[in-house]
N, CA, C and O atoms as a DFTB+ gen file, in Angstrom:
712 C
 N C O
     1  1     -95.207      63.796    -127.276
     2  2     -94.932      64.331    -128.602
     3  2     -95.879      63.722    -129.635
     4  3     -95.938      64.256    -130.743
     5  1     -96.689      62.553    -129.339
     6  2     -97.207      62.528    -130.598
     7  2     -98.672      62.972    -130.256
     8  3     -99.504      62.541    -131.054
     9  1     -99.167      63.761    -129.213
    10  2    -100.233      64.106    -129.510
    11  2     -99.858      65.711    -130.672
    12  3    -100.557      66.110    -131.604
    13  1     -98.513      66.327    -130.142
    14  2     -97.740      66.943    -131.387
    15  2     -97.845      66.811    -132.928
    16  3     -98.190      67.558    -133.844
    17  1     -97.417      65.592    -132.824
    18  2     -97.093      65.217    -133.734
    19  2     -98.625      64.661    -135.030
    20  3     -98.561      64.194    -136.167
    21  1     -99.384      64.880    -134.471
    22  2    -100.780      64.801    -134.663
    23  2    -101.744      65.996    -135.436
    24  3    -102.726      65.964    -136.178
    25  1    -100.570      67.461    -134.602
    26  2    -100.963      68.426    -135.661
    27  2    -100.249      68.826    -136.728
    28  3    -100.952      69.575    -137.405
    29  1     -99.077      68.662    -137.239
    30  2     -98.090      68.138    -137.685
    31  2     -98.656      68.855    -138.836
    32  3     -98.043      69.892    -139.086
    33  1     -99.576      68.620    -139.551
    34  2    -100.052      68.995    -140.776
    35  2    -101.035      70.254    -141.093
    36  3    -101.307      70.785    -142.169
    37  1    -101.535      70.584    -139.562
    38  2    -101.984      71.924    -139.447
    39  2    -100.852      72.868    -139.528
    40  3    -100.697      73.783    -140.337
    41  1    -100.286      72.594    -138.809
    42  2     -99.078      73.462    -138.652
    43  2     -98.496      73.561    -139.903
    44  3     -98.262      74.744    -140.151
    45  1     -98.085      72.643    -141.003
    46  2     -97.785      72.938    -142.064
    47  2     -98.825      73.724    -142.962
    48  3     -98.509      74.302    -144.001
    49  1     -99.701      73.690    -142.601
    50  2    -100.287      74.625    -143.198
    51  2    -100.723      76.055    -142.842
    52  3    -101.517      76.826    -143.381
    53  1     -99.929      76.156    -141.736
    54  2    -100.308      77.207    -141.057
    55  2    -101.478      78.110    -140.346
    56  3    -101.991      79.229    -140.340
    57  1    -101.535      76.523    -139.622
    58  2    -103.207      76.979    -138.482
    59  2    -102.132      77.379    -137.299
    60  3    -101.139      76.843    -136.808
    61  1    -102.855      78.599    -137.103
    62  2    -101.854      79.620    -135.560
    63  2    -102.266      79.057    -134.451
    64  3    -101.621      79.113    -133.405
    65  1    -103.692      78.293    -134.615
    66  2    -103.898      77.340    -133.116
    67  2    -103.112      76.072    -133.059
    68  3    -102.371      75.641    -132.175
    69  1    -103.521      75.479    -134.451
    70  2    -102.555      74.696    -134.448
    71  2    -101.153      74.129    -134.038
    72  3    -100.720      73.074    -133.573
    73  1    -100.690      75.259    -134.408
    74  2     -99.247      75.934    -134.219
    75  2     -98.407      75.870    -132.645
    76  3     -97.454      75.271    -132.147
    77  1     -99.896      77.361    -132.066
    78  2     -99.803      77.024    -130.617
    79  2     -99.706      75.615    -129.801
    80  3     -98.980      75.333    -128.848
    81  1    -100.565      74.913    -130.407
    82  2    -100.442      73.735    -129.555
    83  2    -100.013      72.904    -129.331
    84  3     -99.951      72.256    -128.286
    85  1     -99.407      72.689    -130.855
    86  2     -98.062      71.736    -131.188
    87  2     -96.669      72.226    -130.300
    88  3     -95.898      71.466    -129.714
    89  1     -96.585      73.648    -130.374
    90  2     -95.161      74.511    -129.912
    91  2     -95.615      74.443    -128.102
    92  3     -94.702      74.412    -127.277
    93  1     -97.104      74.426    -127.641
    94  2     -97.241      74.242    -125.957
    95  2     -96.601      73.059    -125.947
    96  3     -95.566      72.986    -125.285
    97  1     -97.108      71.826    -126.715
    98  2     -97.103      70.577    -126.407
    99  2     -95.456      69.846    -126.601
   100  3     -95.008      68.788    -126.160
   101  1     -94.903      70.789    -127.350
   102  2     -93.538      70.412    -127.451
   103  2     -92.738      70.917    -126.414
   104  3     -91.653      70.358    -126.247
   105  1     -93.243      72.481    -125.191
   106  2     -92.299      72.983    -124.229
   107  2     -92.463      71.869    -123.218
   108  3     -91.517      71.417    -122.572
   109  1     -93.350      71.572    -123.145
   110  2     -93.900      70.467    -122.059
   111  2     -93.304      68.986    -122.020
   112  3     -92.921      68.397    -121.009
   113  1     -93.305      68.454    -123.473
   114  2     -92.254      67.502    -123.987
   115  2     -90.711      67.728    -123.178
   116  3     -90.007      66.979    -122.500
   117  1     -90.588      69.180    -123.633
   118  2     -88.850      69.515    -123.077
   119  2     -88.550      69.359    -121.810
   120  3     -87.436      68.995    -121.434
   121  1     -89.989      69.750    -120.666
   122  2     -89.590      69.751    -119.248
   123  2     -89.931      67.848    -119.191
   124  3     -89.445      67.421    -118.144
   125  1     -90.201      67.387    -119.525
   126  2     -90.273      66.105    -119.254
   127  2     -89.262      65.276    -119.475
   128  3     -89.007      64.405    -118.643
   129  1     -88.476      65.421    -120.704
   130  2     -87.096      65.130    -121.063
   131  2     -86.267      65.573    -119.997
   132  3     -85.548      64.712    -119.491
   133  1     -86.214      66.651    -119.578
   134  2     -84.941      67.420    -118.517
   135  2     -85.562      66.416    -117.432
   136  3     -84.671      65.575    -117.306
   137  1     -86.612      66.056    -116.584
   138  2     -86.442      65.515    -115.771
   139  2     -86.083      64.179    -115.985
   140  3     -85.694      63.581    -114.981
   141  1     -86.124      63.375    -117.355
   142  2     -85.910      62.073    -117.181
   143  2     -84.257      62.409    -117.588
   144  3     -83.644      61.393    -117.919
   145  1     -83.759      63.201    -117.602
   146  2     -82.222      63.438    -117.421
   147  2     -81.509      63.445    -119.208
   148  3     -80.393      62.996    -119.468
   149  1     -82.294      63.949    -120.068
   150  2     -82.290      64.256    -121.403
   151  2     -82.350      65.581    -121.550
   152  3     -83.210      66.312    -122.041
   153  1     -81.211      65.807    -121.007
   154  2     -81.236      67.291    -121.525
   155  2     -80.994      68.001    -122.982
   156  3     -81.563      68.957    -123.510
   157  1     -79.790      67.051    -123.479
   158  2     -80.095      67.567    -125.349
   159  2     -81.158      67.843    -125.884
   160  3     -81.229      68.805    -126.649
   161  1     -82.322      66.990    -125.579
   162  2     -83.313      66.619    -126.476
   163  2     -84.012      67.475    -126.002
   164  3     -84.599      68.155    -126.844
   165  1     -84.337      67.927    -124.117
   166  2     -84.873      69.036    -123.857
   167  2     -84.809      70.479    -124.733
   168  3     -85.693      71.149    -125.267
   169  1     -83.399      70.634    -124.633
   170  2     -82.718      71.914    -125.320
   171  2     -82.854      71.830    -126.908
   172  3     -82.686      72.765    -127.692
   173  1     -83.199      70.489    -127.221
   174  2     -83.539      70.760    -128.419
   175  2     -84.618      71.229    -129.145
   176  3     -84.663      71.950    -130.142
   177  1     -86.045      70.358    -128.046
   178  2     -87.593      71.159    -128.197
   179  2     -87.544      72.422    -128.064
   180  3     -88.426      73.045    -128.655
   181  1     -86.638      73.127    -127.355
   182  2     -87.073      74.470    -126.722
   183  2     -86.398      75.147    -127.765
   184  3     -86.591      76.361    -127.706
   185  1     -85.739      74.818    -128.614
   186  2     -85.242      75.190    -129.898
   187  2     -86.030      75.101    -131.367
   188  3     -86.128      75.872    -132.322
   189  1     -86.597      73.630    -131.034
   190  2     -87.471      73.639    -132.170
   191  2     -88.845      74.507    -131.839
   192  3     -89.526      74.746    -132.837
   193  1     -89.255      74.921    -130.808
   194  2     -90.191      75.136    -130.600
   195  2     -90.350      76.725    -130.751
   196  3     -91.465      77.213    -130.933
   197  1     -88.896      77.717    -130.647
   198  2     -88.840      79.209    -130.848
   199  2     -89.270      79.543    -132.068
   200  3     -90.119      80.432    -132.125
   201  1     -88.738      78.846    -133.472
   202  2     -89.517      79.368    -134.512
   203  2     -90.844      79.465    -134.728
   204  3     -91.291      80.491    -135.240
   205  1     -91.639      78.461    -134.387
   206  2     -93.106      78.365    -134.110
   207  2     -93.340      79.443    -133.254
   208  3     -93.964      80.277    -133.909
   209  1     -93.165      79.812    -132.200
   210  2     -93.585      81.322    -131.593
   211  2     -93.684      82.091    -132.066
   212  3     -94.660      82.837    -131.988
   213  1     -91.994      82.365    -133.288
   214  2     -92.692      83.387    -133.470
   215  2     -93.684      83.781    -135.190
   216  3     -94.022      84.777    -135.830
   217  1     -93.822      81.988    -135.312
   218  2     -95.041      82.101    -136.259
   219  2     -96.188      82.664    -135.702
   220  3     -96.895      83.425    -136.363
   221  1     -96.491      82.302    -134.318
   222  2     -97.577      82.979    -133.198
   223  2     -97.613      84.173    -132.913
   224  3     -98.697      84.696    -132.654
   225  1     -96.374      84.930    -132.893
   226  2     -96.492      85.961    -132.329
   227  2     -96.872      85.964    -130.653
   228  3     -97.301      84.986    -130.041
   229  1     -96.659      87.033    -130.196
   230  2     -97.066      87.646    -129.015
   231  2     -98.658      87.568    -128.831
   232  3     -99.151      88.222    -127.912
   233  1     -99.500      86.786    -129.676
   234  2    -100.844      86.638    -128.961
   235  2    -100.982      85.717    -128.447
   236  3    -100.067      84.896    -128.498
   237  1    -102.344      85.374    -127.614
   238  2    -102.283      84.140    -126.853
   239  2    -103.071      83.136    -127.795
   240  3    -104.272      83.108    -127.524
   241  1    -102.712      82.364    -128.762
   242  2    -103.522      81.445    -129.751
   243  2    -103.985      80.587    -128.528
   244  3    -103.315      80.240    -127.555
   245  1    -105.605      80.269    -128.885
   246  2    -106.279      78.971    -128.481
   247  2    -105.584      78.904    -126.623
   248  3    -105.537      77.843    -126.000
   249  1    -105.264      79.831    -126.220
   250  2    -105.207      80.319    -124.607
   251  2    -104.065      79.257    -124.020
   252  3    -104.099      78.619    -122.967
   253  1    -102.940      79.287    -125.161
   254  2    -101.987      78.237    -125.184
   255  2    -100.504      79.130    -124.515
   256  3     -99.376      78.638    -124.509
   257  1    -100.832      80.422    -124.021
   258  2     -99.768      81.378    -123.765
   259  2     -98.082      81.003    -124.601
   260  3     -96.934      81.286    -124.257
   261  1     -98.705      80.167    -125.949
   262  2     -97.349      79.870    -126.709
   263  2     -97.118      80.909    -127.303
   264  3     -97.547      80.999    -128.453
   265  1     -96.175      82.320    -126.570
   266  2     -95.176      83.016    -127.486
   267  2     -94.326      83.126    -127.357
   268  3     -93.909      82.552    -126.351
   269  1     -93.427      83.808    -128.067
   270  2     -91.948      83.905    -127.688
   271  2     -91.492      84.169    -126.534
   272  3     -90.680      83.333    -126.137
   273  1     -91.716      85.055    -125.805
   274  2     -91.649      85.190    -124.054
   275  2     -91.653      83.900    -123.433
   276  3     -90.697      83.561    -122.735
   277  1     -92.840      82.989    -123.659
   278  2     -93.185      81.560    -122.784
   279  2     -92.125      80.916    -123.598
   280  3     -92.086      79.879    -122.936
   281  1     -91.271      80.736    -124.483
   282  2     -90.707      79.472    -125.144
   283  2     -88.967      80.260    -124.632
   284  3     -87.897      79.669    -124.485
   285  1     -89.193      81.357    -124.511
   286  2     -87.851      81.496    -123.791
   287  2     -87.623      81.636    -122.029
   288  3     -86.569      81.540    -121.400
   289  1     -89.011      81.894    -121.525
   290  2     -89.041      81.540    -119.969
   291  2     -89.033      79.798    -120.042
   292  3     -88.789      79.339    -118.926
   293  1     -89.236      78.770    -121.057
   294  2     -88.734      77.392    -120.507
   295  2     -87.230      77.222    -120.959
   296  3     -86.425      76.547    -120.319
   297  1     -86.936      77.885    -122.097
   298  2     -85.250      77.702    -121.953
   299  2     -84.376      78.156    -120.503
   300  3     -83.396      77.576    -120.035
   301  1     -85.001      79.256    -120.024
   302  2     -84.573      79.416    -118.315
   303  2     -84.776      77.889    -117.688
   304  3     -83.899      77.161    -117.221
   305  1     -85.891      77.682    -117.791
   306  2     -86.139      76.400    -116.575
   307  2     -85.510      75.461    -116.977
   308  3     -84.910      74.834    -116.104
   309  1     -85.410      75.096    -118.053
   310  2     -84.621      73.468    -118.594
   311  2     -83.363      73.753    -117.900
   312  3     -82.955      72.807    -117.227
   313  1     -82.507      75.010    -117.885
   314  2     -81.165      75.376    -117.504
   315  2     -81.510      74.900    -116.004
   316  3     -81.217      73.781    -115.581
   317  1     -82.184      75.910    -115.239
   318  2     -82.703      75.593    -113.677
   319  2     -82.635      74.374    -113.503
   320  3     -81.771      74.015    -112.702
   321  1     -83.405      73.395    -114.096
   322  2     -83.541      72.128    -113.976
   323  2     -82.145      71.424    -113.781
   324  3     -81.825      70.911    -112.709
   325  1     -81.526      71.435    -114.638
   326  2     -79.977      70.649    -114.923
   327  2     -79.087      71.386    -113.975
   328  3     -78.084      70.697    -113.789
   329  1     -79.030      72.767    -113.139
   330  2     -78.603      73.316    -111.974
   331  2     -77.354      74.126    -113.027
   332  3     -76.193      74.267    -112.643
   333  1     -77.764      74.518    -114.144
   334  2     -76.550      75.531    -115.386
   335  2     -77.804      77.158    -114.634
   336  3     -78.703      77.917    -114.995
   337  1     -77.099      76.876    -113.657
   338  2     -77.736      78.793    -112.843
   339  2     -77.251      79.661    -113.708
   340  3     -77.985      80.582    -114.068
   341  1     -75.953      79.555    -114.213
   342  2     -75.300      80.811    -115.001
   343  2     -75.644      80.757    -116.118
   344  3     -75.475      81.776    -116.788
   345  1     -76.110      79.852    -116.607
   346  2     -76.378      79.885    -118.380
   347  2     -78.067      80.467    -118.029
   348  3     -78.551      81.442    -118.604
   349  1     -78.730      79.725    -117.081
   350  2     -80.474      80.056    -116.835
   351  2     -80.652      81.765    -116.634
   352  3     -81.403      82.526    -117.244
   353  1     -79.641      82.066    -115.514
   354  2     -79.487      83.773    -115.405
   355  2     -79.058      84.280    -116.304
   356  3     -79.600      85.371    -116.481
   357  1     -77.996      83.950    -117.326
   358  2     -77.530      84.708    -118.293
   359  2     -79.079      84.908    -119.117
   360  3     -79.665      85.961    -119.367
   361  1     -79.513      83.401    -119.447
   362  2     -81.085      83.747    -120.742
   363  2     -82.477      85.204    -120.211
   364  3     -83.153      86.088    -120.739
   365  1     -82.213      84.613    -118.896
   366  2     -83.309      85.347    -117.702
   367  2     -83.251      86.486    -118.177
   368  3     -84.302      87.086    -118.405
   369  1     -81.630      87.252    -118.528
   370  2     -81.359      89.084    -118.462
   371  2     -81.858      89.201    -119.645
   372  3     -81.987      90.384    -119.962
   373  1     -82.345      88.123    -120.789
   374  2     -82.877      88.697    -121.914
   375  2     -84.678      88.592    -122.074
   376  3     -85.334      88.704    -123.110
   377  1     -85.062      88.396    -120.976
   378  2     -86.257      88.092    -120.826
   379  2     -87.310      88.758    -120.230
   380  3     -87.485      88.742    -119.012
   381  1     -88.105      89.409    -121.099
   382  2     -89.334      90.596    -120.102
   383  2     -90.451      89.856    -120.293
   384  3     -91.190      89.650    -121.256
   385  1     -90.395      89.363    -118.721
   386  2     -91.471      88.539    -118.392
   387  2     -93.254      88.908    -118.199
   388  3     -94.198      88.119    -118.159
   389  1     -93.237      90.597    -118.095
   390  2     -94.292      90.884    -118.254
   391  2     -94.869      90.824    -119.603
   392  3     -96.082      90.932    -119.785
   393  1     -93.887      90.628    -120.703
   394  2     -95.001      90.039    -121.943
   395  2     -95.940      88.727    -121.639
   396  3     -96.942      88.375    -122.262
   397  1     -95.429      88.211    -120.693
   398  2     -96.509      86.915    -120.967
   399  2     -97.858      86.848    -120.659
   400  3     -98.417      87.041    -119.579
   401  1     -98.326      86.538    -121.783
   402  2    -100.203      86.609    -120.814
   403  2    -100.915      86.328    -120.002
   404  3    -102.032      86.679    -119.623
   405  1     -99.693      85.176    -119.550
   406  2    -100.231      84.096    -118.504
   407  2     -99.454      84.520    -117.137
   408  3     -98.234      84.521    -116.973
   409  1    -100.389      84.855    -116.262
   410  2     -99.906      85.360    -114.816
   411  2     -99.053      84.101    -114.319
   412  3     -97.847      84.166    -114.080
   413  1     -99.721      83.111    -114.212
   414  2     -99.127      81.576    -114.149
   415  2     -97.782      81.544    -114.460
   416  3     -96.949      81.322    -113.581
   417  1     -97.422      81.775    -115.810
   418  2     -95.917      81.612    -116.644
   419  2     -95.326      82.737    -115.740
   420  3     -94.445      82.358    -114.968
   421  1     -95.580      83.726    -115.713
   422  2     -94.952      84.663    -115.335
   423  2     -94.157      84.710    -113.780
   424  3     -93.098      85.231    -113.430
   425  1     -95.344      83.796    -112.928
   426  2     -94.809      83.849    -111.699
   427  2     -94.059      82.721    -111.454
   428  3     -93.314      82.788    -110.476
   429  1     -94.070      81.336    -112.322
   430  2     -93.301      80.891    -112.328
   431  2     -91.634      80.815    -112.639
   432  3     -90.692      80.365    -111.987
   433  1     -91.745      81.508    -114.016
   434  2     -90.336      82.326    -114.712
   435  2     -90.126      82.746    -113.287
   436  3     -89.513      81.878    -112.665
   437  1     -90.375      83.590    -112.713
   438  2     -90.068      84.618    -111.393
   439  2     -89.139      83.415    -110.573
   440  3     -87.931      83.535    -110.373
   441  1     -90.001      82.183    -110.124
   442  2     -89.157      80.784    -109.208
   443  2     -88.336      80.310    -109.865
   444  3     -87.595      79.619    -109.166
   445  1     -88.015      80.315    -111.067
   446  2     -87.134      79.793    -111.656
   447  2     -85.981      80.789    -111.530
   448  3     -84.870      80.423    -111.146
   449  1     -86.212      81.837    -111.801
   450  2     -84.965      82.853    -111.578
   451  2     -84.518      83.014    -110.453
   452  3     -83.345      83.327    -110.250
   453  1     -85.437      82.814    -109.479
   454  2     -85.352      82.905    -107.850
   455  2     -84.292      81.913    -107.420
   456  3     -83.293      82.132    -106.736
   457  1     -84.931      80.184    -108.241
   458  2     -83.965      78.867    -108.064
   459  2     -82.593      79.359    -108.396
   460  3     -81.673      79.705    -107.655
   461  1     -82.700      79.296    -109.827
   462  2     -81.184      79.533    -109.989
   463  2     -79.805      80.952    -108.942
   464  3     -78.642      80.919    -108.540
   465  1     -80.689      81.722    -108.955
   466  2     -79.829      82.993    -107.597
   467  2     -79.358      81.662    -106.222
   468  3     -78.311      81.482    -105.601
   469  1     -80.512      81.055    -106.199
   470  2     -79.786      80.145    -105.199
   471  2     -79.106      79.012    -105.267
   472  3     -78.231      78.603    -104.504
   473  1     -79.571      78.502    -106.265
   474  2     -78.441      77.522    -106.596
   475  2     -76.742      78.187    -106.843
   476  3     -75.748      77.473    -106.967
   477  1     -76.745      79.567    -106.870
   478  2     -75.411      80.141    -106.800
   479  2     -75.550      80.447    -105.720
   480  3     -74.677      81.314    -105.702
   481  1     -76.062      80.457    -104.469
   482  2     -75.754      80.700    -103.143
   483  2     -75.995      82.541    -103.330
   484  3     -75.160      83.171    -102.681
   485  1     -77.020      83.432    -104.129
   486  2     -77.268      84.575    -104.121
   487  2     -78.110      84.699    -103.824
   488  3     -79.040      84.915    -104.600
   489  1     -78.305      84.601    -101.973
   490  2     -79.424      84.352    -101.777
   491  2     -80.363      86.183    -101.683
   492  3     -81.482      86.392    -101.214
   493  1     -79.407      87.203    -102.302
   494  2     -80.278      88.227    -101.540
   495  2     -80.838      88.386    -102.940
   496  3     -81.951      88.832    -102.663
   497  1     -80.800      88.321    -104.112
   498  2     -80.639      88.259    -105.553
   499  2     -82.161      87.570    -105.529
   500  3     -83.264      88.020    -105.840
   501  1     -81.700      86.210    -104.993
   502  2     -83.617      85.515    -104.706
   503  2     -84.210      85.759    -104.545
   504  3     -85.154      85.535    -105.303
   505  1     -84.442      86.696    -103.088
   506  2     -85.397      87.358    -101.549
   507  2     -85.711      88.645    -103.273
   508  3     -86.662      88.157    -103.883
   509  1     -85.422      89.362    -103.687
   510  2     -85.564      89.991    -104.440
   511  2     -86.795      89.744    -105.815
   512  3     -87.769      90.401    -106.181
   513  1     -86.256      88.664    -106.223
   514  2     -87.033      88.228    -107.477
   515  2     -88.206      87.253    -106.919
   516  3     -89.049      86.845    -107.718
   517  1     -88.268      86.854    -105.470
   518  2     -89.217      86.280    -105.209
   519  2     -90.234      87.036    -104.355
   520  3     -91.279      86.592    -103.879
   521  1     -89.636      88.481    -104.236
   522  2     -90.789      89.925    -103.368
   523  2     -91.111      90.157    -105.209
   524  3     -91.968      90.991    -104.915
   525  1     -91.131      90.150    -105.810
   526  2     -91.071      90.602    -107.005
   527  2     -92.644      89.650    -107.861
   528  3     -93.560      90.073    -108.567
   529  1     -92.367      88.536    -107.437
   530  2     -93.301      87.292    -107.699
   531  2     -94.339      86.981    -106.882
   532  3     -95.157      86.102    -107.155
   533  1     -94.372      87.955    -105.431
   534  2     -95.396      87.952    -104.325
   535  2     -95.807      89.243    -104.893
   536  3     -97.031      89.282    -104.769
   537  1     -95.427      90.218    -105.402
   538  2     -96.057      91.655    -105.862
   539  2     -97.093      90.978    -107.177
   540  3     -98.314      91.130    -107.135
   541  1     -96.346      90.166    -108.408
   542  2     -97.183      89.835    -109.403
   543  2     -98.504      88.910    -108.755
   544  3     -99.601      89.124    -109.271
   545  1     -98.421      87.845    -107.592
   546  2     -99.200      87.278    -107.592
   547  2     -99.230      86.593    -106.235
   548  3     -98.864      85.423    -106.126
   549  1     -99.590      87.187    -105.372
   550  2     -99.078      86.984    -103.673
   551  2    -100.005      85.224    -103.221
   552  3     -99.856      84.464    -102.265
   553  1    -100.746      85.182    -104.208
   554  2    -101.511      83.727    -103.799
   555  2    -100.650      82.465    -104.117
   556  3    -100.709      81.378    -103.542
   557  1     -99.638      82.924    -105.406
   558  2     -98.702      81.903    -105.935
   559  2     -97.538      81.950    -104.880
   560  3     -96.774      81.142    -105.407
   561  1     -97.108      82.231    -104.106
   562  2     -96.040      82.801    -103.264
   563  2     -96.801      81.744    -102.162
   564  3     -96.289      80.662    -101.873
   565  1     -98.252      82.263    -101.516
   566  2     -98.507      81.953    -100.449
   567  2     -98.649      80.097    -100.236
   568  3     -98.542      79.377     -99.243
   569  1     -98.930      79.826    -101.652
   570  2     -99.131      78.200    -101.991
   571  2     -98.517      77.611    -102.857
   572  3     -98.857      76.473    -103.181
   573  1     -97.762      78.066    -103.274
   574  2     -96.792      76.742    -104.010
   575  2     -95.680      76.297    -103.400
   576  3     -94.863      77.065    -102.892
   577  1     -95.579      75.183    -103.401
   578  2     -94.560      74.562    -102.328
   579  2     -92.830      74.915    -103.145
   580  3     -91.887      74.659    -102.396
   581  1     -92.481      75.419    -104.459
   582  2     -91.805      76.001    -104.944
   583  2     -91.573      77.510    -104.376
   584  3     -90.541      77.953    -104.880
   585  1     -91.882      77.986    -103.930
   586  2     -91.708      79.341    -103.396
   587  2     -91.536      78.888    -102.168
   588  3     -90.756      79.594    -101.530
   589  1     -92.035      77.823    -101.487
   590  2     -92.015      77.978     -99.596
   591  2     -90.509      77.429     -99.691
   592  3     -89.714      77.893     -98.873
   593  1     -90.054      76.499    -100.600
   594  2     -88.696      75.963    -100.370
   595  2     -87.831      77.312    -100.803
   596  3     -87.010      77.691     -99.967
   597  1     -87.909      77.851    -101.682
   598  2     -86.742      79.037    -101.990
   599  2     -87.095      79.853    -100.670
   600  3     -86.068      79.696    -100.009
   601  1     -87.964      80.641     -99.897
   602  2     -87.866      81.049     -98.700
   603  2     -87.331      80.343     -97.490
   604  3     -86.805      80.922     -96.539
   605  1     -87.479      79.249     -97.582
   606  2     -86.598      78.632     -96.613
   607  2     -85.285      78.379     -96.749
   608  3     -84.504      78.044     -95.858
   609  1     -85.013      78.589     -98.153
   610  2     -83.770      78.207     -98.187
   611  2     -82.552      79.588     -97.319
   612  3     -81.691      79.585     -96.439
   613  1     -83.235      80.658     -98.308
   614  2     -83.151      82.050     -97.919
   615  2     -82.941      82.302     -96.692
   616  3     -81.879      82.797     -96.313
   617  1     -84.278      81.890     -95.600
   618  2     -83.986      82.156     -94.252
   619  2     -82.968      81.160     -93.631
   620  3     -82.335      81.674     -92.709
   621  1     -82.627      79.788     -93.914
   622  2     -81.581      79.319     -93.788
   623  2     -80.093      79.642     -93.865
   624  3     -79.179      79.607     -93.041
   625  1     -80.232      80.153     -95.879
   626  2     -78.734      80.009     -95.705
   627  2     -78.332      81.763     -96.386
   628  3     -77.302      81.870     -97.051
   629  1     -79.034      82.763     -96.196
   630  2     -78.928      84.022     -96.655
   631  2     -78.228      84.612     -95.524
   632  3     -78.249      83.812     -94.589
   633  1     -77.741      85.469     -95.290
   634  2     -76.851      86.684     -94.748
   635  2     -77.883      86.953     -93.405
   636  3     -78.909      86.300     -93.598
   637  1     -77.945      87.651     -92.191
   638  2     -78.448      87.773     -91.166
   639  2     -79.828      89.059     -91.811
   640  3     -81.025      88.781     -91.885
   641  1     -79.295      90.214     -92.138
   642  2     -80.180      91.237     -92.964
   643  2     -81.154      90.376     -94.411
   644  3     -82.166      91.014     -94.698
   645  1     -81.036      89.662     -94.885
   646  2     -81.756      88.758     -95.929
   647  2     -82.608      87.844     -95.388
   648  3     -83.765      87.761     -95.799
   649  1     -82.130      87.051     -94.401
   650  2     -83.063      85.989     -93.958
   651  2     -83.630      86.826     -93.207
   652  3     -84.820      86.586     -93.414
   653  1     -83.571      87.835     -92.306
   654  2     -84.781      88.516     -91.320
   655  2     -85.964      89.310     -92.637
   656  3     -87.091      89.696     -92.326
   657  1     -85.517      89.396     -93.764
   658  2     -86.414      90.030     -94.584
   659  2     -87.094      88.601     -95.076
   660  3     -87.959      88.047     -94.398
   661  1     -86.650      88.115     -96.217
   662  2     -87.418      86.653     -95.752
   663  2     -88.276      86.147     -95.043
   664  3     -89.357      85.711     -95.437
   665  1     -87.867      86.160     -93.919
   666  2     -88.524      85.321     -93.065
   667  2     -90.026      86.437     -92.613
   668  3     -91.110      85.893     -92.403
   669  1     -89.906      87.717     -92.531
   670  2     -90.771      88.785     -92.460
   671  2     -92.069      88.282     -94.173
   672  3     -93.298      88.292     -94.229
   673  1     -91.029      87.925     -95.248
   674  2     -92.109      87.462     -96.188
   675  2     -92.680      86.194     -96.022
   676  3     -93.800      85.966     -96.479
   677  1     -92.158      85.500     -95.530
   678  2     -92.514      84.268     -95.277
   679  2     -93.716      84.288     -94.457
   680  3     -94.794      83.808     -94.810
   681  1     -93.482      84.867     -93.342
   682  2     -94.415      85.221     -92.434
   683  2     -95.806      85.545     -93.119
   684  3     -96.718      84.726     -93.007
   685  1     -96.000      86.799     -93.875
   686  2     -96.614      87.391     -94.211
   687  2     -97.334      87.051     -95.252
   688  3     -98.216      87.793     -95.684
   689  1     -96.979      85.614     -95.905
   690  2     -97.709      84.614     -96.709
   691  2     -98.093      84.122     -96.307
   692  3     -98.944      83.539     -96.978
   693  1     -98.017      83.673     -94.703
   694  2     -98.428      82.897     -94.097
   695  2     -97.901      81.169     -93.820
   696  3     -98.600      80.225     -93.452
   697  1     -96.448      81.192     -94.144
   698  2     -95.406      80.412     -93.957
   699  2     -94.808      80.065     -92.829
   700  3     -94.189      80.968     -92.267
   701  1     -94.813      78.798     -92.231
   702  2     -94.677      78.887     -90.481
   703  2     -93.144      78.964     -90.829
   704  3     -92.459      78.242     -91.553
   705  1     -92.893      79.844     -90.234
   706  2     -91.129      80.289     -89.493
   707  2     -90.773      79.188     -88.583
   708  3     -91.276      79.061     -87.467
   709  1     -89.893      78.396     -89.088
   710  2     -89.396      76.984     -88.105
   711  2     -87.634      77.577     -87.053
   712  3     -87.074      76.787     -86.293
């Protein structure tokens, strides 16, 4: 936060890069808080950080993908994070993730929505939003070790018709089937 806190005065004056980078540098703040087990303070950046979006708007300032879309795909994850699946899915249904500019954000939002379906044990709900996240970006699927664990989980603990689809994606990323 205090490299944040550094633009502090751009932002009051209303530099939109500025802006952006203070409001990136504060979502990033939030996932760092949720993992050191601060979740208020998480939920609180991701709060302070929505009005600034939408000082930004929907463009991509200074290639900081800080807009409103990205500052409400990390209110999903902070939820994901702390394992609140129902509060993360409830934010998710208000969220059209193809605004974001960033293929990156986008396919991540996708694992995060994927996490939480399974952290409620929905696992066909997952297999769904994570064929969904191999359609946006089949290289992020094939290599992030976040996607190989939600497929395994899937072919583990999903329904007999779910895990054989699964495991057919899994495959087909190139995921060894154990």
């Amino acid at each position: 936060m205090r490299g944040a806190e550094a633009l502090a005065p751009l932002v009051e004056a209303n530099d939109i890069d500025a802006t952006a980078l203070y409001g990136a540098l504060t979502l990033l703040a939030a996932v760092a808080s949720v993992r050191r087990g601060e979740v208020w303070i998480a939920r609180e950046r991701v709060r302070a950080a929505a009005p600034l979006a939408e000082r930004t708007g929907e463009c991509n300032a200074s290639w900081t993908a800080f807009v409103p879309t990205n500052v409400a795909m990390y209110a999903v994850s902070v939820e994901v994070e702390v394992g609140e699946a129902a509060e993360a899915l409830r934010l998710a249904e208000h969220v059209d993730h193809d605004r974001s500019p960033s293929i990156e954000r986008r396919v991540a939002f996708l694992l995060e929505e994927a996490k939480a379906y399974a952290q409620r044990r929905e696992f066909a709900s997952a297999l769904v939003v994570l064929q969904t996240a191999r359609r946006e970006a089949p290289e992020d699927v094939a290599y992030r070790p976040a996607a190989h664990r939600l497929l395994e989980a899937v072919i583990e603990h999903g329904r007999r018709g779910v895990a054989a689809e699964a495991a057919r994606l899994a495959e087909h990323v190139g995921l060894p089937i154990h």
